[in-house]
mmCIF file of the N, C-alpha and C atoms, coordinates in Angstrom:
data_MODEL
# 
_entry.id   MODEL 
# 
loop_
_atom_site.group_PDB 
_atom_site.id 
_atom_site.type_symbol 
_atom_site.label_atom_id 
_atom_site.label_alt_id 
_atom_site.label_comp_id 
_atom_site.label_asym_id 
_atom_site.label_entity_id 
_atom_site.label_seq_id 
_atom_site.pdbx_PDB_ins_code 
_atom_site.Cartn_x 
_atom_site.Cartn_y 
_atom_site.Cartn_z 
_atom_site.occupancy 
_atom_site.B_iso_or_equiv 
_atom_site.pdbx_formal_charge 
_atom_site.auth_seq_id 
_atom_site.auth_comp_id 
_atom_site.auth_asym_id 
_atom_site.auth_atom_id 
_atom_site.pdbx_PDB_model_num 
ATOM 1   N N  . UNK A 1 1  ? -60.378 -163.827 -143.416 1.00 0.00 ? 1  UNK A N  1 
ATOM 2   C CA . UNK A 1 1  ? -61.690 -163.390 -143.001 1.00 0.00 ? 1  UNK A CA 1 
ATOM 3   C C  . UNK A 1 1  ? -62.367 -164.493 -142.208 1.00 0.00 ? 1  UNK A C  1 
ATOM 4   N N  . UNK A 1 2  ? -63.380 -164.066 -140.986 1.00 0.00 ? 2  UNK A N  1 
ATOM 5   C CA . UNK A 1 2  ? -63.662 -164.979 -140.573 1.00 0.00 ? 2  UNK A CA 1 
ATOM 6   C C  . UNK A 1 2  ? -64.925 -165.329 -141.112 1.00 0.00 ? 2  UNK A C  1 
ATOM 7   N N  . UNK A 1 3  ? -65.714 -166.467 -140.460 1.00 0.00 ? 3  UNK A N  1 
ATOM 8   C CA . UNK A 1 3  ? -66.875 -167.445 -141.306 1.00 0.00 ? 3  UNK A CA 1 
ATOM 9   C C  . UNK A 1 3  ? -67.933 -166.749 -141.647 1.00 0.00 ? 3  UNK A C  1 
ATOM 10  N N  . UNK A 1 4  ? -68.051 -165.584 -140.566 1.00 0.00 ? 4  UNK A N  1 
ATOM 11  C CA . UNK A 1 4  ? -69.174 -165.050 -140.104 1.00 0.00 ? 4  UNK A CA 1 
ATOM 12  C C  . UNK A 1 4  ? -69.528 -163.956 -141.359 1.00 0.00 ? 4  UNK A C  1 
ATOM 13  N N  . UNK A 1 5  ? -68.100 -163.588 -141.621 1.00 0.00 ? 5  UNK A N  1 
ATOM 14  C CA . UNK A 1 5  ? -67.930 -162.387 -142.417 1.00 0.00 ? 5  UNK A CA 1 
ATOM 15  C C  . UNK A 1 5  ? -68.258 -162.963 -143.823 1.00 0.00 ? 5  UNK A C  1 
ATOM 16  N N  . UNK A 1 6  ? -67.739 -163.771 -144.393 1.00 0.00 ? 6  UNK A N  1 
ATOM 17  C CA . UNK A 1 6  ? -67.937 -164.857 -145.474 1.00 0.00 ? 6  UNK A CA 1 
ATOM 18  C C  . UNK A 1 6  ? -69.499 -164.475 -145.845 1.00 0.00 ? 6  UNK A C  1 
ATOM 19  N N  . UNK A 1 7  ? -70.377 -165.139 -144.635 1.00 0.00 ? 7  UNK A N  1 
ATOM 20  C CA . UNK A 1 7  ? -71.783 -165.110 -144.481 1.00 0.00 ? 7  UNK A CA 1 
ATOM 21  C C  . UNK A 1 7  ? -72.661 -163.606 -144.869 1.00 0.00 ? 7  UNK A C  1 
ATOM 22  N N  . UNK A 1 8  ? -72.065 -162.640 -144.053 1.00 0.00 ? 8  UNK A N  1 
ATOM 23  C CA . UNK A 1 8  ? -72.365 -161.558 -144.433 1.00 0.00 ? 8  UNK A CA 1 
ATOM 24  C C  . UNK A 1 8  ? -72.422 -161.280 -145.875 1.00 0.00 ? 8  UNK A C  1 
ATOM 25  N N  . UNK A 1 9  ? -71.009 -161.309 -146.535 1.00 0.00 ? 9  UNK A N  1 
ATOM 26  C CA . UNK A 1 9  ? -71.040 -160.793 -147.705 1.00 0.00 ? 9  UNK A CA 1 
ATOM 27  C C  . UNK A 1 9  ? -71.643 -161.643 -148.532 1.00 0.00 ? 9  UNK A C  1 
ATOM 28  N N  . UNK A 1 10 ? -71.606 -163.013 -148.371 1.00 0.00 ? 10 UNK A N  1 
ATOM 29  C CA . UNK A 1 10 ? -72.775 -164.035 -149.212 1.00 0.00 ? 10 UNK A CA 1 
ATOM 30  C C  . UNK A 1 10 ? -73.853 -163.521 -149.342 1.00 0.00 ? 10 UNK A C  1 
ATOM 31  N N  . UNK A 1 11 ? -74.517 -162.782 -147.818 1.00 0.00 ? 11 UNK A N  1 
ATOM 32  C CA . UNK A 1 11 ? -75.565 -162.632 -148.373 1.00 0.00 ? 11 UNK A CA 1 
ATOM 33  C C  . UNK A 1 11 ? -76.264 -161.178 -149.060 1.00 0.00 ? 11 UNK A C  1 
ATOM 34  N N  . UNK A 1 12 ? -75.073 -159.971 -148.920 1.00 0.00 ? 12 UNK A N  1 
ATOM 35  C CA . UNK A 1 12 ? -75.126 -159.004 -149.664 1.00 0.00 ? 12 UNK A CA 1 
ATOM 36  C C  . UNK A 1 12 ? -74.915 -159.216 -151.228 1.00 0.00 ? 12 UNK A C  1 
ATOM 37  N N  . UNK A 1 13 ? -74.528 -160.269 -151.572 1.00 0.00 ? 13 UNK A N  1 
ATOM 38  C CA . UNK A 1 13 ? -74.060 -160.591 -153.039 1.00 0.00 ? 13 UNK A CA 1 
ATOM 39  C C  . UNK A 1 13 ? -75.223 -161.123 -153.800 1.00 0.00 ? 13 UNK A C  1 
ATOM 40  N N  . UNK A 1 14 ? -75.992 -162.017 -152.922 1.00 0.00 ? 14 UNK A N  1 
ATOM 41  C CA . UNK A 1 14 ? -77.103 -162.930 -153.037 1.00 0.00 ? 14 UNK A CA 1 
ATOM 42  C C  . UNK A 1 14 ? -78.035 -161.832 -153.211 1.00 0.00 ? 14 UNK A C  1 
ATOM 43  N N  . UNK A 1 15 ? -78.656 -160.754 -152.187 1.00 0.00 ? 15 UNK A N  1 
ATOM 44  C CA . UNK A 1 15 ? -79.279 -159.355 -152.869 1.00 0.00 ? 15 UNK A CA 1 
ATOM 45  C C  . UNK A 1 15 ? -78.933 -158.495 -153.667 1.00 0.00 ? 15 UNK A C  1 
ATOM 46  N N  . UNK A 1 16 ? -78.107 -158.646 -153.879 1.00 0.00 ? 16 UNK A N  1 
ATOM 47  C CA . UNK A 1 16 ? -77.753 -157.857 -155.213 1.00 0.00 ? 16 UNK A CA 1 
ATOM 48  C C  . UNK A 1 16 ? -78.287 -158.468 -156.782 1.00 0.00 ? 16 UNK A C  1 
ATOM 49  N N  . UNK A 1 17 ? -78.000 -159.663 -156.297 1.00 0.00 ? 17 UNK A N  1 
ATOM 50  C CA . UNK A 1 17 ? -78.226 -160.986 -157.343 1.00 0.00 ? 17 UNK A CA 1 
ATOM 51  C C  . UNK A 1 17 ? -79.748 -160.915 -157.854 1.00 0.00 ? 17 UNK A C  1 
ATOM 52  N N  . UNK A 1 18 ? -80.257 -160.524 -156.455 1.00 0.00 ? 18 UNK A N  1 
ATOM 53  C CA . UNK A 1 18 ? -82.220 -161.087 -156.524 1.00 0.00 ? 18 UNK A CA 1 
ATOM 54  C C  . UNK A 1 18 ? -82.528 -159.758 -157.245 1.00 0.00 ? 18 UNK A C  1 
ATOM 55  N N  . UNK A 1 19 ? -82.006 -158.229 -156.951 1.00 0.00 ? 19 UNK A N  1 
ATOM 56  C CA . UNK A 1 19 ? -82.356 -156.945 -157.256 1.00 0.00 ? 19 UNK A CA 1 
ATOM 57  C C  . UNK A 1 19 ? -82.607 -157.010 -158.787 1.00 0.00 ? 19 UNK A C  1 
ATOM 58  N N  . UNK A 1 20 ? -82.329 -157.807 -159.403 1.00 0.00 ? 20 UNK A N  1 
ATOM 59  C CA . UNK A 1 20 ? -82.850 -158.188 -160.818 1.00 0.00 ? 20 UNK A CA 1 
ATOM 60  C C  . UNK A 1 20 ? -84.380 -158.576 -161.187 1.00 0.00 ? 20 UNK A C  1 
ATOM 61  N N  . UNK A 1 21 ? -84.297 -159.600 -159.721 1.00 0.00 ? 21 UNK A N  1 
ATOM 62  C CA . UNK A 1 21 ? -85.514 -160.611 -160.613 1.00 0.00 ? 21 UNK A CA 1 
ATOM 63  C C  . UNK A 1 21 ? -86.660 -160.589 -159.473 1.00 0.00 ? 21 UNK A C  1 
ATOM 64  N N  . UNK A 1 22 ? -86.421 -159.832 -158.181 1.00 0.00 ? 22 UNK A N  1 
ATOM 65  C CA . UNK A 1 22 ? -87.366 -159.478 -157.419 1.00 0.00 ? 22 UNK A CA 1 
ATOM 66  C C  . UNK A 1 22 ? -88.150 -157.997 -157.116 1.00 0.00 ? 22 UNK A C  1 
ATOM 67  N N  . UNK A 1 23 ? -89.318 -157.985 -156.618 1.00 0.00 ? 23 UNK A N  1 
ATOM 68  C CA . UNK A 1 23 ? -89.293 -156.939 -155.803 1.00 0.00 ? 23 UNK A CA 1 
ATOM 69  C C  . UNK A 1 23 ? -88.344 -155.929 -155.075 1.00 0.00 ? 23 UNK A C  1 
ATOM 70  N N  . UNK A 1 24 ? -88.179 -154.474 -155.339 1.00 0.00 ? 24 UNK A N  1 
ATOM 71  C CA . UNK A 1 24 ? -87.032 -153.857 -154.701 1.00 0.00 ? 24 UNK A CA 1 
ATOM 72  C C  . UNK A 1 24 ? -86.976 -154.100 -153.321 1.00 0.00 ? 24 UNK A C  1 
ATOM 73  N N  . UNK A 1 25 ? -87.788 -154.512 -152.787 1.00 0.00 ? 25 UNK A N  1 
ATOM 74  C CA . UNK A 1 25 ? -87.581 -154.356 -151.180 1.00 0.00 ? 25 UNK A CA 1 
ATOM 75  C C  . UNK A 1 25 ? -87.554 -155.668 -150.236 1.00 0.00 ? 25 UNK A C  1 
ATOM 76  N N  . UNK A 1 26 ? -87.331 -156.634 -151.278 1.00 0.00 ? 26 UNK A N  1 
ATOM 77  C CA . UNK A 1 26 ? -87.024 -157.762 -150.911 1.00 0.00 ? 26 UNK A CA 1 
ATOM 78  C C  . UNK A 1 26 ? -85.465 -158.095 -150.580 1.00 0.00 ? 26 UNK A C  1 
ATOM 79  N N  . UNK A 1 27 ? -84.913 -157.874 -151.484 1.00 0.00 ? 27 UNK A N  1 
ATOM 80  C CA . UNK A 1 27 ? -83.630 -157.703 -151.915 1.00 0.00 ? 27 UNK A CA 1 
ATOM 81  C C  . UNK A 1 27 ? -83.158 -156.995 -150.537 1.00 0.00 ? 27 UNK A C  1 
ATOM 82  N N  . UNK A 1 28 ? -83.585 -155.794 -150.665 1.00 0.00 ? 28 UNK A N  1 
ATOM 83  C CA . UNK A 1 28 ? -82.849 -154.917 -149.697 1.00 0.00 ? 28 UNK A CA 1 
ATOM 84  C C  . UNK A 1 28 ? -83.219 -155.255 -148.219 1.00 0.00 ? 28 UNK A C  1 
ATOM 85  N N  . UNK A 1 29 ? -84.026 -155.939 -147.758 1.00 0.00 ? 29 UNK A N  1 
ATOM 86  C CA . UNK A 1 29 ? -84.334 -156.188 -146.735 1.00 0.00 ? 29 UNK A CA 1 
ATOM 87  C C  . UNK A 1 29 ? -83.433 -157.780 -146.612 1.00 0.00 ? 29 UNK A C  1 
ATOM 88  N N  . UNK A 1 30 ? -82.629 -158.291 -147.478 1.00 0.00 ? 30 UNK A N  1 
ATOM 89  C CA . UNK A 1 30 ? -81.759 -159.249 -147.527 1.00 0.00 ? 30 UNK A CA 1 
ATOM 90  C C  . UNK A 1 30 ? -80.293 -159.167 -147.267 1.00 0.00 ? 30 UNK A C  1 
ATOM 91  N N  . UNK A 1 31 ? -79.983 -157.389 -147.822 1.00 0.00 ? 31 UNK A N  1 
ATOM 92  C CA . UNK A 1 31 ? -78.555 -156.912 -147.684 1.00 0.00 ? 31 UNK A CA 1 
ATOM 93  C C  . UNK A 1 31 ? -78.740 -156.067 -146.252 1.00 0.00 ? 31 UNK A C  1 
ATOM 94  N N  . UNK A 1 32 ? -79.644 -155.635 -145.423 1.00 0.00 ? 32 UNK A N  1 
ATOM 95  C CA . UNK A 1 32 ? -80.261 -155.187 -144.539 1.00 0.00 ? 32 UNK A CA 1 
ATOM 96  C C  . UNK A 1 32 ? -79.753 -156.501 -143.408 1.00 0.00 ? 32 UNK A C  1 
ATOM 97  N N  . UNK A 1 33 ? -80.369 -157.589 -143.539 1.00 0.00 ? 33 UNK A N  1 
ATOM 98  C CA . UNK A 1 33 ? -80.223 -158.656 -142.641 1.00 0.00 ? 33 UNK A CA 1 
ATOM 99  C C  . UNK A 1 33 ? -78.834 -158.778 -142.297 1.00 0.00 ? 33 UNK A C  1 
ATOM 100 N N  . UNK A 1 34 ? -78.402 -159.005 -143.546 1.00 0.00 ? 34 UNK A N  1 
ATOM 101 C CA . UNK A 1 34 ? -76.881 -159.623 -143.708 1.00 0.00 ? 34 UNK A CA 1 
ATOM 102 C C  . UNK A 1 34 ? -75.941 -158.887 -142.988 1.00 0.00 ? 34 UNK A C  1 
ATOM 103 N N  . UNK A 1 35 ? -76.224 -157.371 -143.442 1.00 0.00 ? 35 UNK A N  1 
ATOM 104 C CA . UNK A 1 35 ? -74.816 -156.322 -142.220 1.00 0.00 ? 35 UNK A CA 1 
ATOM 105 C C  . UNK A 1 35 ? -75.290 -156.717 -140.891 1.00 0.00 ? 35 UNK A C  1 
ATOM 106 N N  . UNK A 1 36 ? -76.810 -156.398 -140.798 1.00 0.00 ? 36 UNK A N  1 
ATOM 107 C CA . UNK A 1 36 ? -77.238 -156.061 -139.409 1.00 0.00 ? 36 UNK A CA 1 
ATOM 108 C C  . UNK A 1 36 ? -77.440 -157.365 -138.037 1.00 0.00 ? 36 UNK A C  1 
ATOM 109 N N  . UNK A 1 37 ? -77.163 -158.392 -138.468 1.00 0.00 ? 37 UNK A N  1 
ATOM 110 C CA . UNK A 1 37 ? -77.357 -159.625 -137.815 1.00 0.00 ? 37 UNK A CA 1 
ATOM 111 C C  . UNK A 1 37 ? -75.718 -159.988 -137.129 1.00 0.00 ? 37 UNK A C  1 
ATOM 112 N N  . UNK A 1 38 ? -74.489 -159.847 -138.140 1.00 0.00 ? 38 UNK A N  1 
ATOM 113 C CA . UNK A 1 38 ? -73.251 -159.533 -136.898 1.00 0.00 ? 38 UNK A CA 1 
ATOM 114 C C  . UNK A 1 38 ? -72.943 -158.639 -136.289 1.00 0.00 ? 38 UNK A C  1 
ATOM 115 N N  . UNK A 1 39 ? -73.591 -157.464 -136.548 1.00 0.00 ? 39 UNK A N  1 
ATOM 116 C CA . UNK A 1 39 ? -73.364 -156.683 -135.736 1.00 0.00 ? 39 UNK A CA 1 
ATOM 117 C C  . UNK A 1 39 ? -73.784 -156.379 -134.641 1.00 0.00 ? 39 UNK A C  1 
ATOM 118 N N  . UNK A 1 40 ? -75.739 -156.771 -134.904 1.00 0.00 ? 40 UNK A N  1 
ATOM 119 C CA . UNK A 1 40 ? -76.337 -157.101 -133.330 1.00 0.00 ? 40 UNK A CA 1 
ATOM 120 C C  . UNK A 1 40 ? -75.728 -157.801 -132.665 1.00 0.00 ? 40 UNK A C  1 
ATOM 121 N N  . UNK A 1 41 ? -74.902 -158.754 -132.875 1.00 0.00 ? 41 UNK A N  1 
ATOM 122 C CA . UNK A 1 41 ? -74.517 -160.093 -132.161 1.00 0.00 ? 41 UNK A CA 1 
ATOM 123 C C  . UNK A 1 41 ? -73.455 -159.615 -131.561 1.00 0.00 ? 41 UNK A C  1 
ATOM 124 N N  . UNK A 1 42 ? -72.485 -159.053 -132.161 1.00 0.00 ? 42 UNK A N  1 
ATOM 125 C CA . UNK A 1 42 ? -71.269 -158.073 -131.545 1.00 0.00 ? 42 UNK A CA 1 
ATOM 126 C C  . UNK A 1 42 ? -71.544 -157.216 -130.565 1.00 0.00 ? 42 UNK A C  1 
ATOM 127 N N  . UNK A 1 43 ? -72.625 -156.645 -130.991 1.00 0.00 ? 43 UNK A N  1 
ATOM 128 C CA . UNK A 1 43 ? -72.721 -155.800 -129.823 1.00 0.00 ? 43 UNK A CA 1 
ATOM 129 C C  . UNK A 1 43 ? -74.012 -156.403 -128.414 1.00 0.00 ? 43 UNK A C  1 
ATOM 130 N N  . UNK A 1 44 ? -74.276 -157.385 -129.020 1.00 0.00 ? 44 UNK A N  1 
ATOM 131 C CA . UNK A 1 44 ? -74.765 -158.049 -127.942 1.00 0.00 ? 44 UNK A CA 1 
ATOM 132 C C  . UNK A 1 44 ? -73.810 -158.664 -126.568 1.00 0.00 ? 44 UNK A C  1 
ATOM 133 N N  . UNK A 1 45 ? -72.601 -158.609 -126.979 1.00 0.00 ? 45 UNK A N  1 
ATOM 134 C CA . UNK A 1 45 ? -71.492 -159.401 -126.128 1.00 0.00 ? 45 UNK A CA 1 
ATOM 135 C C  . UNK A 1 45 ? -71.241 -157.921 -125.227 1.00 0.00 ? 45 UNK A C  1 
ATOM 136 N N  . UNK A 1 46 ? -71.254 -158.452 -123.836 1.00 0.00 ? 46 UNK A N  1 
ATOM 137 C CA . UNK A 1 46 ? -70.309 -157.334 -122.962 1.00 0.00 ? 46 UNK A CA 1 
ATOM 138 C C  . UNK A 1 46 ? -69.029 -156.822 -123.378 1.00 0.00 ? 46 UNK A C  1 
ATOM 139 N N  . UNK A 1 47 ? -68.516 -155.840 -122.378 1.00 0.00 ? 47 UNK A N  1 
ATOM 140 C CA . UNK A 1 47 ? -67.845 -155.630 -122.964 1.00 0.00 ? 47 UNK A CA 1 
ATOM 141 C C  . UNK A 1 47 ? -66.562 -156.689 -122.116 1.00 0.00 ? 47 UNK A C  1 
ATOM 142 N N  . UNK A 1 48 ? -66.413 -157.546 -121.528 1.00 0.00 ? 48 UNK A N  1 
ATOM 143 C CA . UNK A 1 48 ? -65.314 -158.224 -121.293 1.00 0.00 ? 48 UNK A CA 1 
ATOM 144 C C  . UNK A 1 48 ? -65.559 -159.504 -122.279 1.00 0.00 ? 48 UNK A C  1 
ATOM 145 N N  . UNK A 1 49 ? -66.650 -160.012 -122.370 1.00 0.00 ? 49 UNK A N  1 
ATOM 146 C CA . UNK A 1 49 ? -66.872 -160.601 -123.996 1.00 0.00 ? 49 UNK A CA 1 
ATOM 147 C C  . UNK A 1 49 ? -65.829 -160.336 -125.005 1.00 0.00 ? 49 UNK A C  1 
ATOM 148 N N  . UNK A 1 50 ? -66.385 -158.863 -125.107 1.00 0.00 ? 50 UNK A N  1 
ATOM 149 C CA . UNK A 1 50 ? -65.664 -158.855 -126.856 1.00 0.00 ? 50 UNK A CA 1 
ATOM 150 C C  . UNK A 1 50 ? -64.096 -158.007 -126.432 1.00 0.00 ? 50 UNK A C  1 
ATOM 151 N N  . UNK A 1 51 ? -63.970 -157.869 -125.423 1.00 0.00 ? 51 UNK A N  1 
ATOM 152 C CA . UNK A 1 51 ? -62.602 -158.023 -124.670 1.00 0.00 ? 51 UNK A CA 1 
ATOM 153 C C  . UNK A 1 51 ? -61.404 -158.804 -124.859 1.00 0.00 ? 51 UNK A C  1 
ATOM 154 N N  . UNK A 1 52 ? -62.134 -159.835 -124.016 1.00 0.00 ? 52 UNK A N  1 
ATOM 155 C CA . UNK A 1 52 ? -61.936 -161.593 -124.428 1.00 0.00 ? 52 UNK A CA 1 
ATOM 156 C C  . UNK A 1 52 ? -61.468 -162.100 -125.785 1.00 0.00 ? 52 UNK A C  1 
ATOM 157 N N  . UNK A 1 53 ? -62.853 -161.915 -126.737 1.00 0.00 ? 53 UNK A N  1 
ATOM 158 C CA . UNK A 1 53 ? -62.426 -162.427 -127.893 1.00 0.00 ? 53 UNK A CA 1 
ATOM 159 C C  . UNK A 1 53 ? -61.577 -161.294 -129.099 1.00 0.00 ? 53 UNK A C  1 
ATOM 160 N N  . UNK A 1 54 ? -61.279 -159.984 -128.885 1.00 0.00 ? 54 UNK A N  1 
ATOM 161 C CA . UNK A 1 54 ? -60.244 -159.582 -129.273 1.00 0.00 ? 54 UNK A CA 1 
ATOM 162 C C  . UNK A 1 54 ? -58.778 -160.052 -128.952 1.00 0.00 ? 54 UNK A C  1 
ATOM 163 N N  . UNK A 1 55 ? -59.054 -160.400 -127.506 1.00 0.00 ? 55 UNK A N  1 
ATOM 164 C CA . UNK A 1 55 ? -57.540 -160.782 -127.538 1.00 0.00 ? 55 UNK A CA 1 
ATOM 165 C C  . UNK A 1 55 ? -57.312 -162.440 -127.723 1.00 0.00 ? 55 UNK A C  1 
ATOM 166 N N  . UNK A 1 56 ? -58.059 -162.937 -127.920 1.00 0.00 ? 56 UNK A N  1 
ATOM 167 C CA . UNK A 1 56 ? -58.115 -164.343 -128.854 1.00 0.00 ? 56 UNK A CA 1 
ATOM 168 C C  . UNK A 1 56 ? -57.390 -163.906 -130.370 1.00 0.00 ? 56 UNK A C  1 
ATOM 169 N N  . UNK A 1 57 ? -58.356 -163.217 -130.905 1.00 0.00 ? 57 UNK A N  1 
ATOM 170 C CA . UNK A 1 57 ? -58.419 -162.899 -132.507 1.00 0.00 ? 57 UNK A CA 1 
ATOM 171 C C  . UNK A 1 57 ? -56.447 -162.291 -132.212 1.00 0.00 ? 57 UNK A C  1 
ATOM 172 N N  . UNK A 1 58 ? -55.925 -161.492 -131.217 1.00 0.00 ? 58 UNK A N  1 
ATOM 173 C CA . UNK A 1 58 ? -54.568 -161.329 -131.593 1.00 0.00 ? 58 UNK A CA 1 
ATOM 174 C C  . UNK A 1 58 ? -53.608 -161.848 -131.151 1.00 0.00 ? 58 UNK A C  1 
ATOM 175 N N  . UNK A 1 59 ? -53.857 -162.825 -130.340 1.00 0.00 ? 59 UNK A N  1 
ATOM 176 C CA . UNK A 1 59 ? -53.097 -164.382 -129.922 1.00 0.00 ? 59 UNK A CA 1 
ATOM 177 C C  . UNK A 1 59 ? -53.159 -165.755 -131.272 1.00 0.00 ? 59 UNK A C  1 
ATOM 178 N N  . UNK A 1 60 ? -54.109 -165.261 -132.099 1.00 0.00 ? 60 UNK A N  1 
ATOM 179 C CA . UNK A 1 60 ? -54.301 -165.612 -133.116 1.00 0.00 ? 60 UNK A CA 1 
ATOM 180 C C  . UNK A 1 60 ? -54.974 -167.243 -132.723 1.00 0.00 ? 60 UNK A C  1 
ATOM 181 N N  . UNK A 1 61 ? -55.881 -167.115 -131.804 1.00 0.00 ? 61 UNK A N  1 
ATOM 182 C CA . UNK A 1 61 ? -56.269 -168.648 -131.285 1.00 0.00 ? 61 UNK A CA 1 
ATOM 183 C C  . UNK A 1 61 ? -57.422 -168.480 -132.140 1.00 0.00 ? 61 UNK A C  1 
ATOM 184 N N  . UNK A 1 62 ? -58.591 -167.586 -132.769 1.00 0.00 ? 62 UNK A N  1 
ATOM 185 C CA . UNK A 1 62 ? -59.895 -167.639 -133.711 1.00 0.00 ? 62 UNK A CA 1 
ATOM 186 C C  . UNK A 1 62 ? -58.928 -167.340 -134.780 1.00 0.00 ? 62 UNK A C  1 
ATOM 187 N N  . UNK A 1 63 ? -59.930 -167.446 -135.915 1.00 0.00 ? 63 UNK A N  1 
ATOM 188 C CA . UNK A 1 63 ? -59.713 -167.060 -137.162 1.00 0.00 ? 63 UNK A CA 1 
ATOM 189 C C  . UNK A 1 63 ? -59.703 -165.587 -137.751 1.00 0.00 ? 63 UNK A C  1 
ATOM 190 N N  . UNK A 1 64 ? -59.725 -164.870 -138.422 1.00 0.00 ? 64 UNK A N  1 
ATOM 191 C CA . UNK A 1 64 ? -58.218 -163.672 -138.687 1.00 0.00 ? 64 UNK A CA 1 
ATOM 192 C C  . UNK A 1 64 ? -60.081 -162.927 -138.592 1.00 0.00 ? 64 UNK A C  1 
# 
């Protein structure tokens, strides 16, 4: 998995964690961030961007 992904699920785990001891909509606006912040970023890249770095990811030059 790559770093990014790591990050993500850190921080869906981390709201799940708080859904105990916080406000409900704190939490969820934490597991909210966490999907939605690589994915803006993904789809922020053109498409010869994420072109590009697919065929990195299967030349295996990034991380899996």
């Amino acid at each position: 998995m790559s770093r990014h992904m790591w990050f993500g699920i850190g921080g869906v785990i981390i709201g799940l964690i708080l859904l105990t001891v916080l406000p409900i909509w704190i939490p969820i606006v934490i597991i909210v961030a966490a999907i939605a912040i690589p994915i803006a970023i993904w789809a922020a890249l053109g498409s010869s961007n994420r072109r590009r770095i697919s065929g990195m990811r299967r030349r295996g030059q990034l991380g899996p």
